[in-house]
C-alpha positions as CSV (number, residue, x, y, z in Angstrom):
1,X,0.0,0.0,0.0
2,X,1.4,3.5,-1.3
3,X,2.1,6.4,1.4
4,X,-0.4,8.9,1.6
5,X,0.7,12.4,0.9
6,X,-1.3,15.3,2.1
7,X,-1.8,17.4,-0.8
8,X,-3.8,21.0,-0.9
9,X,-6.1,19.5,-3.3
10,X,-9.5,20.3,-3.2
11,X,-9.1,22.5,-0.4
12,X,-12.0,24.8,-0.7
13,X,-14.4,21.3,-1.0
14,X,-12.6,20.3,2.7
15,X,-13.2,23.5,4.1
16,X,-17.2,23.7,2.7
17,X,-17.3,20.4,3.9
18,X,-15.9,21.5,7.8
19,X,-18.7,24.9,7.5
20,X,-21.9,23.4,6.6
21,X,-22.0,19.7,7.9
22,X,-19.7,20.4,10.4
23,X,-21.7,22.8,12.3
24,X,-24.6,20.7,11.8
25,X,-22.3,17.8,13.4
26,X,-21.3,20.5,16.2
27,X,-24.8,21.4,17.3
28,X,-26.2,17.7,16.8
29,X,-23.1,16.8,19.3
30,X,-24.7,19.8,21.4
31,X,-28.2,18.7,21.2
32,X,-27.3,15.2,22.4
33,X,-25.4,16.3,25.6
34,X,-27.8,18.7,26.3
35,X,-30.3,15.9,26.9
36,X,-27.7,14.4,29.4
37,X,-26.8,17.0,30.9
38,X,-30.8,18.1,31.4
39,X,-29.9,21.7,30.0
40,X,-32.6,24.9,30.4
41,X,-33.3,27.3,27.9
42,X,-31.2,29.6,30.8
43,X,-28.0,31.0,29.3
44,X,-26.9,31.4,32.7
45,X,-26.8,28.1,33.9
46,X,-23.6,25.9,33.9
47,X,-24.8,23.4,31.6
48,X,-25.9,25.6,29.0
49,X,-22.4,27.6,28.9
50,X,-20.8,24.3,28.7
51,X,-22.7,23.3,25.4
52,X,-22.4,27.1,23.9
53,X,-18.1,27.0,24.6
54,X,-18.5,23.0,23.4
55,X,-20.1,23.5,20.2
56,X,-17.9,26.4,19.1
57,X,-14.6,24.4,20.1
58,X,-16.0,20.8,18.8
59,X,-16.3,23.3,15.5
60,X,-13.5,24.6,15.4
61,X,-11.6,21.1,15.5
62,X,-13.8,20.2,12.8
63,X,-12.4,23.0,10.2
64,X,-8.7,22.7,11.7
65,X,-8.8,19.4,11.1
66,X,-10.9,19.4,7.6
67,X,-8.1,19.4,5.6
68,X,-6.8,16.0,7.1
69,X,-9.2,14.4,4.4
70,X,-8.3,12.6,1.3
71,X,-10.3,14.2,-0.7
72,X,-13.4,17.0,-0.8
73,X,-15.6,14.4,-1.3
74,X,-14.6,11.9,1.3
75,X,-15.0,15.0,3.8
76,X,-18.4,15.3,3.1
77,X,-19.7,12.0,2.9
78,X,-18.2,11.5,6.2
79,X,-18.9,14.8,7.6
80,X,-22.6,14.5,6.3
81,X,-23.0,11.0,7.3
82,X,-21.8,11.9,10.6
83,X,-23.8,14.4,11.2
84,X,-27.0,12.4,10.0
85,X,-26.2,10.0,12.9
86,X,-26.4,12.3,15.6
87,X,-29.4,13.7,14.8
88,X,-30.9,10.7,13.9
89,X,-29.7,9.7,17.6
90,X,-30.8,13.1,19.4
91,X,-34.7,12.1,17.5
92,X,-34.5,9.3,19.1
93,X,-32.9,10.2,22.9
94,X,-35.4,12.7,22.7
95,X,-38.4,10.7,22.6
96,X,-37.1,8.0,25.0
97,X,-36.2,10.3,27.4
98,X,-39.0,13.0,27.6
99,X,-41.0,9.5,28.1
């Protein structure tokens, strides 16, 4: 199996990729602990500050790290997919917790 070179190929298609599904990945990630954690609408609270300074650091890794992809493609399907999963999991922790 050939190394793998990073290249700046396709870079603008990696960093899309980190905007758009990332931040829907960030605020899905958000959205789930925010059930755990039994968050308020109160931006006061201690839980709610810990998911506003999580989501904006979980998306920052994403687009500092978007460019570790193969290729703009690969960084969405992942991305996308990824993102698709937690929201299909916060649907779903959503009903079988407010039950």
């Amino acid at each position: 199996m050939p190394a793998f070179r990073l290249t700046n190929d396709q870079w603008l298609a990696k960093l899309a990729a980190a905007i758009v599904p990332g931040a829907l990945l960030s605020l899905g990630c958000m959205a789930v602990l925010g059930l755990f954690c039994h968050a308020s609408g109160d931006a006061r609270s201690v839980p709610s500050q810990f998911l506003m300074w999580f989501a904006i650091v979980g998306w920052l890794a994403l687009v500092g790290s978007c460019f570790l992809f193969r290729s703009g493609r690969k960084a969405w399907v992942m991305l996308g997919g990824s993102a698709l999963v937690v929201w299909g999991l916060f649907a779903i922790l959503a009903r079988v917790i407010a039950v």
